[in-house]
N, C-alpha and C positions, 0 to 999 in steps of 0.2 A: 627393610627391603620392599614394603608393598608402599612406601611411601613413593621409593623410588621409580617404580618402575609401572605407579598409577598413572602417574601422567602420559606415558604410551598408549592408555588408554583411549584418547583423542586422536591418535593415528590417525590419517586421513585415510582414504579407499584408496588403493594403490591405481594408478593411471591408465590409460588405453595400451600404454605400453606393456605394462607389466601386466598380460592379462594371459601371456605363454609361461605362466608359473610356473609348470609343469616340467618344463623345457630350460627353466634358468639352471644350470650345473652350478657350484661353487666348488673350490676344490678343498672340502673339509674333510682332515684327514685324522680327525678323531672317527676311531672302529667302533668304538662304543658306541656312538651315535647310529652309525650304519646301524647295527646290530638291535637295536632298541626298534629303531624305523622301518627293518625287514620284516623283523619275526615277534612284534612285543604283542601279537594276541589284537591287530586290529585291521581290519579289511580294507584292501587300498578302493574297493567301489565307495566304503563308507566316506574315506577320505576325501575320494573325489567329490564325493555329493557337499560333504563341507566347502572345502577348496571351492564350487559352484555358487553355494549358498553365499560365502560370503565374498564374491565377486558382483554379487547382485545387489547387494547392501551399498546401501546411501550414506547413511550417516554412521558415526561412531556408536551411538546406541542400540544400532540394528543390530551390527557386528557382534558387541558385547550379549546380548540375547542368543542370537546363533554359537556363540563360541560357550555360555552357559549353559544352554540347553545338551549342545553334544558332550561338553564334560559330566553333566548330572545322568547322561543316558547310557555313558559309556562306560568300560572298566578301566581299574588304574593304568593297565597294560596296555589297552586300546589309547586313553587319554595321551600316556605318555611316549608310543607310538609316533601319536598324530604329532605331539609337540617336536619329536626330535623329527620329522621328515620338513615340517616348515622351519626349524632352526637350520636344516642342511641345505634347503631352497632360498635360506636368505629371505624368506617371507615375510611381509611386513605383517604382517599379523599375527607372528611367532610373538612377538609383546606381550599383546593384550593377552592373548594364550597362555601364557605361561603365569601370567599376573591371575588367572581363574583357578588355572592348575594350583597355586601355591594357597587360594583360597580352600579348595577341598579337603574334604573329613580325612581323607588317606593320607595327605602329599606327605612325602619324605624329603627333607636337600638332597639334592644329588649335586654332586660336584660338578660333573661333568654338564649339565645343563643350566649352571651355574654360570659358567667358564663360556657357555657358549653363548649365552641371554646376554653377558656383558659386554664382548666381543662386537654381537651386531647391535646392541646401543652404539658401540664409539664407531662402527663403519654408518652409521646412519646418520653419524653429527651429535650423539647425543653423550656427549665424553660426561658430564657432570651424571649424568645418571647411572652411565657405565662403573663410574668412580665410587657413586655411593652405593650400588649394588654390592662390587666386590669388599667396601669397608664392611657394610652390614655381614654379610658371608663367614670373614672372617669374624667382624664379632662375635655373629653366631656360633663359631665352632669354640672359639678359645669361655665362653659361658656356655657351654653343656661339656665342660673336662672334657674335651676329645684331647687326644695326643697328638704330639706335633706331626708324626708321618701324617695325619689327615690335610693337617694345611700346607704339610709339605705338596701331599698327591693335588691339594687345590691350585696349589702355583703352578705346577705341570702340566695342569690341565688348562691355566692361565695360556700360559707358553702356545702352545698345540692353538688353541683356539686363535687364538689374536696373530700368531705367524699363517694360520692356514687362510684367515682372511687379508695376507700383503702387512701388519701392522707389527714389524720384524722387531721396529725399535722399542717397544711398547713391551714387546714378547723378553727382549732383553732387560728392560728393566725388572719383570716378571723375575728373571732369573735374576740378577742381582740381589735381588730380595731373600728368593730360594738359598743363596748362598750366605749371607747375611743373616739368616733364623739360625736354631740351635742346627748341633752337625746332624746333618742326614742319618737317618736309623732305619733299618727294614730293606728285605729286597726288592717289596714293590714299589716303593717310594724310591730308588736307583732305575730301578726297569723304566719308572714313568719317564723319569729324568732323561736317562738317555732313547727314550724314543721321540720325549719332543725335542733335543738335542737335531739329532737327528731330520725328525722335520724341518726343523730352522735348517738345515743345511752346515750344520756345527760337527764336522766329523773326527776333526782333532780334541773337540771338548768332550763327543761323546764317549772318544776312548779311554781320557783320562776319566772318566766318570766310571765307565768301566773296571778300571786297575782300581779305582779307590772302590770298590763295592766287595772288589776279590780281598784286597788288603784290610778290609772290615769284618772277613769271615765269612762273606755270600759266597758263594758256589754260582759265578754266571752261568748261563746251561748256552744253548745253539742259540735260541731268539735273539738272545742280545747279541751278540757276536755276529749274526745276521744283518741286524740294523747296521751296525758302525761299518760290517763291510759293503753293504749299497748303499750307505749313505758314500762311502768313499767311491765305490763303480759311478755312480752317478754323476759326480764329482771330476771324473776321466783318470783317479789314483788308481789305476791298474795294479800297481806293484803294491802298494797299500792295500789294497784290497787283496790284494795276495798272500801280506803279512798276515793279515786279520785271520784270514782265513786257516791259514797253518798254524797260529798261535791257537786254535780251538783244540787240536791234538794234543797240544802240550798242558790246554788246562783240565786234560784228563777226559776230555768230550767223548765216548762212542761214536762212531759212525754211524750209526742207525737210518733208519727213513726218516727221520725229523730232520736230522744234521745235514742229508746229505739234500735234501730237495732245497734246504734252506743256502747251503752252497749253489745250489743249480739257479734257485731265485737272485743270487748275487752278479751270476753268471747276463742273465738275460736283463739285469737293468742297466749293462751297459753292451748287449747286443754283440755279447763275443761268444757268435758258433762255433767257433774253435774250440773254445777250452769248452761250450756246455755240452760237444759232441763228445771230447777227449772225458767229460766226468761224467756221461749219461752211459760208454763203454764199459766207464771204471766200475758204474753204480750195477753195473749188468753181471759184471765177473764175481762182485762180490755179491750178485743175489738179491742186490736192493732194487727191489719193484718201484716204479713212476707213480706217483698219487694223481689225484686230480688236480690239485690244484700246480703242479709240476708240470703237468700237461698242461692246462691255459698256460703258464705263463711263457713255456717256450713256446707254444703255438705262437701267441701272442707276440711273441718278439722277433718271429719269422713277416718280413714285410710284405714278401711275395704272394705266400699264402693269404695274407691278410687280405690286401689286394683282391686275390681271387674272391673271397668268402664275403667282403663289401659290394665289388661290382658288378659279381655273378655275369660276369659275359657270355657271350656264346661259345666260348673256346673250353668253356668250365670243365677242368676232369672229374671227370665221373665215377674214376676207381682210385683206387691208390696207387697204382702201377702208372696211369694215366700222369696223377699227379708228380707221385718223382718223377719222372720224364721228363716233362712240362719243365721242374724246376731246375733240371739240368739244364736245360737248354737255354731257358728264360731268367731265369735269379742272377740278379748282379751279386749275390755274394754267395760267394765259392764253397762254403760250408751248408749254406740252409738246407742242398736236397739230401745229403747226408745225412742231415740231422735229423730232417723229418723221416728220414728211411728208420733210422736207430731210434725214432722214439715207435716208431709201429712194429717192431721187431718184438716189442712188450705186448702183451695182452693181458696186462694186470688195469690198468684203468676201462678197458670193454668188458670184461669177466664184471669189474664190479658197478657196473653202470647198467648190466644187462641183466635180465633175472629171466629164469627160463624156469617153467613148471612145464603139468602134461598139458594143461588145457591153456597158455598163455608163454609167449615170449613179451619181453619189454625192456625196451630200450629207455632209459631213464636218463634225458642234457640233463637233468637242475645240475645246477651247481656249476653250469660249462657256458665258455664267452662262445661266443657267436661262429669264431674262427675256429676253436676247437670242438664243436659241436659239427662244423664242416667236416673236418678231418675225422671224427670218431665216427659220425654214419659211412662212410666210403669203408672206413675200415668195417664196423656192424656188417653192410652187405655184405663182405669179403665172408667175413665168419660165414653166414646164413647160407650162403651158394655153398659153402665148405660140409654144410648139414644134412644129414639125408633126411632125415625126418621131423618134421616140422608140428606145435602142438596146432590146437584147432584155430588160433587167433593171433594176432601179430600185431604189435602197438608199438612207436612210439611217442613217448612225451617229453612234452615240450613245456608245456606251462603258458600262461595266459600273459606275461611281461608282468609281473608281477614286482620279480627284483632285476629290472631293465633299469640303465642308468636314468632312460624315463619312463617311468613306473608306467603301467599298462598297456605298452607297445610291445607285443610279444616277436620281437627280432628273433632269436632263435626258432621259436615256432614258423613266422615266415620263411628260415634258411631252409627248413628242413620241408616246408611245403615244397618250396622252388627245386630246389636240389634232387627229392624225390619225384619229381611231377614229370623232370628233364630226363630219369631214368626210366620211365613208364610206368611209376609205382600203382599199385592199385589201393593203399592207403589213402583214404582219406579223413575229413575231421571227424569227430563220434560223437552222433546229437547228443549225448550224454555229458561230455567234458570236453568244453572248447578247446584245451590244452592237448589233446590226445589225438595222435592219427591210428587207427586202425583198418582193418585188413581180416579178409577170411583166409585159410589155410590153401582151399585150393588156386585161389587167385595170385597168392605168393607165390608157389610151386609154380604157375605157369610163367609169372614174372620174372623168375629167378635167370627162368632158362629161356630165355631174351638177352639179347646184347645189345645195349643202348650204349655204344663206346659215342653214338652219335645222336644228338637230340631225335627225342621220342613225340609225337604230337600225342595229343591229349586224348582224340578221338582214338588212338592206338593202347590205351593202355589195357582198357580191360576186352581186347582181341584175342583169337587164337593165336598160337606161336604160327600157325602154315596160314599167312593172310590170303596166301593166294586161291586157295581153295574158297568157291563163294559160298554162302549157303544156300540151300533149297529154299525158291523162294514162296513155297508156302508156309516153310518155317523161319522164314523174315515177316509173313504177315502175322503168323499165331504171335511172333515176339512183339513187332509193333502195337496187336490189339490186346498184348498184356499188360504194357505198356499206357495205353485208355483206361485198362481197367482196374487197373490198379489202385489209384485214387478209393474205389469202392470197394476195397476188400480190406478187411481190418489185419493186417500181418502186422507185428510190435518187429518196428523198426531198428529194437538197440537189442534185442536179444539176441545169440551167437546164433541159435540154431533156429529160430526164426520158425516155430511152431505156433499152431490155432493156441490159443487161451481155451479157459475151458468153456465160457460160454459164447465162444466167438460163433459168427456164421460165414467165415469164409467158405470158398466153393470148391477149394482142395483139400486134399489129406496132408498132413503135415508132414509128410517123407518126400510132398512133389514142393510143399515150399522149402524146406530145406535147401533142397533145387536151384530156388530163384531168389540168389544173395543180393536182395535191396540195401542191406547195410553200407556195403563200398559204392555205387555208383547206380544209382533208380535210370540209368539209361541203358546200362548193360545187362539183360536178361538173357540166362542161359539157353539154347536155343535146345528146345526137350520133343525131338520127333514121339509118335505115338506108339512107339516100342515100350520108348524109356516111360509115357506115364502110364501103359499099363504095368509095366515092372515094379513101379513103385510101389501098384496098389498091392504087390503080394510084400511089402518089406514089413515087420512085425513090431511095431510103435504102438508104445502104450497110450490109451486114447481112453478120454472121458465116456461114461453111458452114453451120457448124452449125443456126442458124436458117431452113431452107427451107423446113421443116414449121412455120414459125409460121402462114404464111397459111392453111393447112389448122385448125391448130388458131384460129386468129379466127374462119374460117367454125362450125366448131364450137361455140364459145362463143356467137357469134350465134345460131344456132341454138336453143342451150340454152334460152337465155334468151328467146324468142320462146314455146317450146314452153311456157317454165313462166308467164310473164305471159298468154300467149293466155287462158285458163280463167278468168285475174282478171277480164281486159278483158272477158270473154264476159258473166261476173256481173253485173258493174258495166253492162252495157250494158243486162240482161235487168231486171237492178233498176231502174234508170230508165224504161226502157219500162214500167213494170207503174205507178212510181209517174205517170206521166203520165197511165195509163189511170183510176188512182181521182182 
């Protein structure tokens, strides 16, 4: 194997062209892969800095240095992270990479990166070495006595790889082979089968693959039976896919939340709101709650909404009331605002995506596309007006694009900036976690009870509800010149309650900054007449020794600041009176 796949080492530096790596999609539809490249324990900034580094390399020797050094610094999980995100970018430099990998004190075979390292040799031109990769492979398995389901799971994983990069005849002779070995044994060695079946677009073969695994004593469960029927929806065998579907009854299947969301996914890969409205009622009567991942996928298969949630126009509804409406009127198919009404009639996917204590609500997308992330904040706000009582803080996240189809474009976090920002929200990002919008309690409260059926500007968000009322405008100067001085007061900008530290010297008590919530928006200071900060000083906050002379010094500051706006106010009074008189 290291024979084979040394000579990739002399790669060339991939071209001016290929330098939007990031942004190449291929449509590799091995999960494994995903799943190693999301969560295997290694940082997509690390990656990027790789990714950078060796973009900058000249020669093949530079490369090979860069790629030894991050594998010898890295962990197994991080290393093979990295390797599966450049095998799923088609990366020319997934080679030499993997050729380091297989050097290390750890490596294990993996099939699965096996299957795929061979794959982009023969789309690269490089069939001779793809050839002896997979002879070595096998060699290797049938000298350490593996059993044959291993090289069976290797050809499946052949199959998958080499169809998902277009090399369909290749993928078939893969399978010729698989048939050819001893007969099939184990049920994960059938499950493999018929999912790259399936992938190839094989949905007659995958179901006989299926009857022969029942007829061997496997017990198929919902997953497989999921496959063969959207490989058939796909396919436009509606009524096939119908069969499929009703034979799961008969092989003794439960209805459960696994079976029935997996019915509802059969539903939406071939964009029939009809039957997924008639099975999301059915799934209602019987009790069976919507998952998340049930949620993206009909969201996702609504084009209207999609539509909305990509363009974000100025028409964009704002509530959910808004948006059925909207899909009445405007959706060329006759089902979608239906369906979108009966998926929000649930509140099993916002209960478990929201987490609510005394001192925090949070609203949690991971896990939600772009489009369903639209739809479930509209629905959130719905809840939150619905609440009388709100805890001290209000968040949500969003995540940094982390697992975006291009990794560190946080789209979701943008949907939910725009879409909040058009409502008035007073959310903003939290110097603490780029991925997080938060919010203080009372600025929600006043938000809440605003109607923004009609875009909000910006300068409006953190206003009073009565704008008409102006302020006194000596308590627009005290705000402006708190405003100045702020810069020079040490207030900790991520703390909730936004109290002195103990050896801080700010020039207030910490019950008047409480006051002045700099966390959501350092432009909008609550406007605090001389009532309210003598009142503060009788509120009973626990305060360091050291702090005894704060009160002394507030009065001071008050002071100050009277003495130095009195003169304005004096003008400004004198000029008005003068201009009344002409």
């Amino acid at each position: 194997m290291a024979v084979a796949v040394a000579a990739s080492l002399s790669t060339p530096a991939p071209s001016p062209a290929a330098g939007g790596r990031g942004r190449r999609r291929v449509n590799v539809a091995v999960a494994s892969l995903r799943r190693a490249a999301a969560g295997g324990g290694s940082s997509w900034r690390s990656e990027r800095r790789l990714m950078s580094e060796l973009e900058r390399t000249v020669t093949p020797g530079a490369a090979e240095r860069v790629i030894r050094s991050y594998v010898a610094s890295k962990s197994e999980r991080a290393a093979l992270a990295a390797l599966s995100r450049l095998l799923m970018d088609s990366d020319p430099f997934a080679i030499p990479f993997y050729e380091v990998v297989t050097q290390a004190r750890w490596f294990k075979w993996s099939s699965i990166h096996a299957a795929a390292v061979a794959a982009l040799l023969e789309s690269n031109g490089s069939a001779e070495e793809s050839r002896s990769l997979i002879s070595d492979s096998i060699s290797r398995l049938h000298s350490t006595s593996s059993s044959s389901e291993e090289v069976s799971l290797f050809y499946c994983d052949l199959m998958a790889a080499f169809s998902s990069r277009g090399m369909r005849d290749r993928a078939m002779d893969f399978y010729s082979q698989l048939r050819a070995s001893p007969p099939l044994s184990g049920k994960k060695t059938y499950t493999a089968m018929i999912k790259s079946l399936c992938l190839m677009g094989l949905a007659g073969e995958a179901e006989a693959a299926l009857r022969e695994m029942a007829s061997r004593g496997h017990q198929p469960e919902a997953f497989q039976f999921g496959l063969v029927a959207k490989c058939y929806g796909k396919a436009g065998s509606m009524a096939e896919m119908e069969r499929v579907i009703s034979s799961m009854s008969d092989a003794g299947i439960r209805l459960g939340t696994g079976a029935a969301n997996i019915v509802l996914s059969c539903y939406t890969s071939c964009r029939d709101h009809s039957r997924m409205l008639a099975w999301l009622r059915r799934m209602r009567k019987l009790r069976i709650a919507p998952t998340t991942k049930a949620f993206n996928f009909v969201l996702n298969s609504c084009p209207t909404v999609a539509s909305m949630a990509q363009e974000l126009g100025e028409s964009l509804p704002l509530s959910t009331a808004e948006l059925v409406k909207k899909l009445r009127s405007a959706s060329q198919w006759p089902a979608e605002a239906e369906l979108v009404q009966e998926l929000l009639t649930s509140s099993s996917v916002l209960d478990k995506a929201m987490d609510w204590s005394e001192s925090e609500v949070k609203l949690n997308l991971h896990g939600f596309s772009t489009i369903a992330a639209y739809v479930l904040i509209l629905q959130w706000v719905d809840a939150m007006k619905a609440r009388r009582a709100l805890p001290l803080e209000v968040s949500v996240v969003c995540g940094i694009g982390k697992h975006s189809d291009v990794r560190g474009e946080p789209k979701v976090r943008e949907l939910a900036q725009e879409v909040l920002s058009r409502m008035g929200s007073p959310l903003r990002l939290s110097m603490r976690n780029k991925g997080r919008l938060v919010a203080k309690r009372d600025r929600v409260k006043q938000w809440l009870a605003t109607d923004w059926s009609s875009p909000v500007d910006e300068e409006s968000t953190d206003q009073s509800p009565n704008g008409d009322n102006q302020q006194p405008f000596l308590l627009t100067l005290m705000r402006k010149l708190g405003q100045v001085l702020s810069p020079f007061l040490q207030f900790s900008k991520e703390s909730g309650d936004l109290f002195c530290e103990k050896n801080s010297k700010a020039s207030f008590p910490p019950a008047l900054m409480r006051k002045m919530d700099f966390d959501s928006n350092v432009d909008a200071f609550s406007a605090l007449n001389m009532v309210e900060i003598w009142s503060l000083r009788s509120e009973k906050t626990p305060e360091p020794p050291e702090a005894k002379l704060a009160p002394f010094m507030a009065d001071a500051a008050a002071i100050i600041m009277l003495l130095i706006t009195s003169p304005l106010l004096l003008a400004s009074m004198a000029m008005r009176e003068s201009d009344e008189a002409t």
